[in-house]
Backbone bond lengths (Angstrom), bond angles and torsions (degrees), N, CA, C in turn:
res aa  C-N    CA-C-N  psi(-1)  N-CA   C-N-CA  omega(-1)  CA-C   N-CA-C  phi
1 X - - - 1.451 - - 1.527 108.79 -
2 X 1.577 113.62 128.87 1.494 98.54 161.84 1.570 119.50 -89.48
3 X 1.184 108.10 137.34 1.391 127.32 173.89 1.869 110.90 -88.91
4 X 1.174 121.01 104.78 1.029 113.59 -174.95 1.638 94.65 -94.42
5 X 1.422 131.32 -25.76 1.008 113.82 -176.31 1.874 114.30 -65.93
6 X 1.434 124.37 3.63 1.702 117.68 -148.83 1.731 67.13 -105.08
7 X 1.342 128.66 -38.82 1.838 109.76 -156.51 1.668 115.05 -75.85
8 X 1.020 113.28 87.12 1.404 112.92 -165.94 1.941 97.77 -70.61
9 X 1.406 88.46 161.87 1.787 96.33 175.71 1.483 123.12 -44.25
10 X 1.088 140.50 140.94 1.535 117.67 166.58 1.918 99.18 -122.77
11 X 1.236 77.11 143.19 1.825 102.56 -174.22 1.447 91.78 -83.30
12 X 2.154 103.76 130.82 1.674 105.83 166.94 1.550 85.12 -91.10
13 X 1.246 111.13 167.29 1.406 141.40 179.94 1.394 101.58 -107.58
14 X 0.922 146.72 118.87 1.763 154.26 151.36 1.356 132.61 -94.61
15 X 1.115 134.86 66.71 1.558 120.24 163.35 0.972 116.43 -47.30
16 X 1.600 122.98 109.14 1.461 149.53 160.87 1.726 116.83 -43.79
17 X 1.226 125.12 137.36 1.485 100.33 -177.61 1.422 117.44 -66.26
18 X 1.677 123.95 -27.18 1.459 108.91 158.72 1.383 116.17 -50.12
19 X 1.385 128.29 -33.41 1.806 113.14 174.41 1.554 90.19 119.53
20 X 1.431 123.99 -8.15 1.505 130.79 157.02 2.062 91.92 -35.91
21 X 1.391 101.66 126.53 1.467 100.71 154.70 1.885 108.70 -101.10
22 X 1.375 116.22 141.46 1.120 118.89 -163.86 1.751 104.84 -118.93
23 X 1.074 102.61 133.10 1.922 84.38 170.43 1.327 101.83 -117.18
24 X 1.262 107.90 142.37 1.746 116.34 -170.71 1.442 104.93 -109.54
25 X 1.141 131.65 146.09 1.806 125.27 165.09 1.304 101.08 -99.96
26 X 1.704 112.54 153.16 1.156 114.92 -133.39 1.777 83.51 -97.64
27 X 1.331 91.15 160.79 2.175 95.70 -165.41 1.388 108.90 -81.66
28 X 0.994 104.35 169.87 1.369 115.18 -157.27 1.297 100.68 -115.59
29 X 1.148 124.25 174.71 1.385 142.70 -157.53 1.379 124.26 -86.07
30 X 1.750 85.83 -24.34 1.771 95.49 161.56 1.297 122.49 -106.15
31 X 1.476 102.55 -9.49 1.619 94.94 141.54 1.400 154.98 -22.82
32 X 1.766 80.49 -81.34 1.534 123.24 174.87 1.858 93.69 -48.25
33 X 1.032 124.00 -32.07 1.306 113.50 -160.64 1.386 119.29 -108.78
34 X 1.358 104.13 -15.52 1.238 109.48 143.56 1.425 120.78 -57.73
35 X 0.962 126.57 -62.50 1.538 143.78 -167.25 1.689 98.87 -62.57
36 X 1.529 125.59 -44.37 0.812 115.59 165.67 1.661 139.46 -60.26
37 X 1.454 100.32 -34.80 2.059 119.56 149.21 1.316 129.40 -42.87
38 X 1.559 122.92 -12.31 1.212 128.47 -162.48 1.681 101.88 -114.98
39 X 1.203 97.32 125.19 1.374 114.59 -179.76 1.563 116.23 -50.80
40 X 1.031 127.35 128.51 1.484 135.43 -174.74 1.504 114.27 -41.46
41 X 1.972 100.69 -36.96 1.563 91.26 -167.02 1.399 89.69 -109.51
42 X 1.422 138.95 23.20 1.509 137.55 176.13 1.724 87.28 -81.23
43 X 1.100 116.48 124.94 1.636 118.94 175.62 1.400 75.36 -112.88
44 X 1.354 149.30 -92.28 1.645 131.83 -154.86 1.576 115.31 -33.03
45 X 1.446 131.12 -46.06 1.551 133.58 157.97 1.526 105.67 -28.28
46 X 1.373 113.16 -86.46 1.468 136.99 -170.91 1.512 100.87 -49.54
47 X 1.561 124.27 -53.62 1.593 94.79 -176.64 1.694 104.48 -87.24
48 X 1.458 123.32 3.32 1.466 113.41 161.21 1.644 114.19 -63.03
49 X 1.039 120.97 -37.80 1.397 111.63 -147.70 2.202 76.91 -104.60
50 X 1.395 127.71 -31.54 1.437 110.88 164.30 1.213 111.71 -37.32
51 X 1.408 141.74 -86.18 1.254 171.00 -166.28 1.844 84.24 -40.29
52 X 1.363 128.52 -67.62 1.330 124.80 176.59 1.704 108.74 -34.59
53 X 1.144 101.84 -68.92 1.822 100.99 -178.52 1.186 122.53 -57.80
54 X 1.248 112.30 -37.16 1.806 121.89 176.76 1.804 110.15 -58.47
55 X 1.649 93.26 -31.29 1.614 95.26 -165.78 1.900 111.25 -80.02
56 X 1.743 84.39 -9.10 1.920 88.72 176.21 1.273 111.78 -88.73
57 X 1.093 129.57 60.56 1.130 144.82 -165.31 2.262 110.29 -112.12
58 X 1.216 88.57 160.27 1.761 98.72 174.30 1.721 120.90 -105.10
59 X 1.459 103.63 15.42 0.925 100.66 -147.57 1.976 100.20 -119.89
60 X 1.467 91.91 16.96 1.429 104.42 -164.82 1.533 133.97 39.78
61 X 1.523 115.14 18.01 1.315 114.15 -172.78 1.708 102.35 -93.72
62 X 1.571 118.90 137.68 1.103 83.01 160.03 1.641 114.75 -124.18
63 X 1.167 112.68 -171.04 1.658 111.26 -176.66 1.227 112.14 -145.50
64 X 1.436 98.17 140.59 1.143 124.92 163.80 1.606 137.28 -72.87
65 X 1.925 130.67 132.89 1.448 100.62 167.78 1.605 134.68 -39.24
66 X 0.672 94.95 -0.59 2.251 94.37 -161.22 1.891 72.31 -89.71
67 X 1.410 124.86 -46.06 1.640 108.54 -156.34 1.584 104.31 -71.02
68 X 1.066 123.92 -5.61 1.836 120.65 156.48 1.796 105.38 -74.77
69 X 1.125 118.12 -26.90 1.528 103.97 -178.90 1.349 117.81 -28.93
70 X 1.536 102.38 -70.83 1.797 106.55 -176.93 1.334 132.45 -37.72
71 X 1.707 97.01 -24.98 1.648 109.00 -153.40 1.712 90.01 -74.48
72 X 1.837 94.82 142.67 2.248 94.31 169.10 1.895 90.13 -87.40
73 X 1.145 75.29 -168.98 1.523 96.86 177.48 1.448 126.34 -69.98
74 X 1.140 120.71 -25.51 1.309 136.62 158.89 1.381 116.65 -41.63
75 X 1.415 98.81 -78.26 1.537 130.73 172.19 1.507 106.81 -37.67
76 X 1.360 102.56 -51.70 2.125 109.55 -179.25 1.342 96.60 -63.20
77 X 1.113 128.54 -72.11 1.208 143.43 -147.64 2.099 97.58 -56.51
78 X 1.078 102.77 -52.11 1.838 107.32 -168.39 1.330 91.10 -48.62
79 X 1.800 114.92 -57.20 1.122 88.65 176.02 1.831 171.02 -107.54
80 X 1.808 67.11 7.74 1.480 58.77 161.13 1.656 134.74 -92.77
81 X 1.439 94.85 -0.48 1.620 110.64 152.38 1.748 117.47 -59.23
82 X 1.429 98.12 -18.23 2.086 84.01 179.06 1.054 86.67 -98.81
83 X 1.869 143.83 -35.98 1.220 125.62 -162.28 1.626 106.75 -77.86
84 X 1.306 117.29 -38.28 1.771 103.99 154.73 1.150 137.60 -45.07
85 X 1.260 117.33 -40.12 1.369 138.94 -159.42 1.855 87.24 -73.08
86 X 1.321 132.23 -20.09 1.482 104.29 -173.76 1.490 88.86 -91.58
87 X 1.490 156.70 22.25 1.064 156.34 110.90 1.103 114.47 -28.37
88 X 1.361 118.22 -80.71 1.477 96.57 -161.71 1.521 99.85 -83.24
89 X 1.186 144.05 -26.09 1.319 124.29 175.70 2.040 103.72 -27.17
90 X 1.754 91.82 -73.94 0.999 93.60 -168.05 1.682 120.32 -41.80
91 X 1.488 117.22 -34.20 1.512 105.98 -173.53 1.671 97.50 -78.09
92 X 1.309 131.54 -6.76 1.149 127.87 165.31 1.529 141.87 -51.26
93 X 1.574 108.74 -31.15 1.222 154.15 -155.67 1.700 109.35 -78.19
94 X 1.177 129.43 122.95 1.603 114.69 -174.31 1.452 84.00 -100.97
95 X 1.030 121.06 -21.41 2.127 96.87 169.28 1.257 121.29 -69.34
């Protein structure tokens, strides 16, 4: 049986490039699908709906698009590879 009630949320952790640690709650499904709607080369889409997930956070900060400006590609890329990554964890999951 899956128990959806046993998988509680899990918080990403973010070090900010100021060194702000950030805790994010993990995205949701209409997120994901947002993010998934957005055209690969729409960078205003993609850092709209970033800035959306970053802002579900516990950590009361919130952010703005302009605060992805700084980030290189590296930096973009990790994360929105960790903020995916609680995707497939989750489809990973036999609970």
């Amino acid at each position: 049986m899956l128990d959806l009630q046993s998988m509680e949320s899990q918080e990403i952790k973010i070090k900010w490039i100021d060194g702000e640690l950030i805790s994010v709650n993990e995205p949701t499904f209409a997120m994901f699908k947002k993010l998934s709607n957005v055209k690969q080369d729409d960078n205003e889409g993609i850092g709209k709906v970033l800035v959306e997930m970053l802002n579900n956070n516990t950590s009361a900060k919130k952010f703005k698009a302009s605060d992805l400006d700084p980030l290189n590609s590296g930096q973009l890329t990790a994360l929105i590879q960790k903020l995916m990554g609680q995707k497939e964890a989750a489809d990973q999951d036999p609970n």
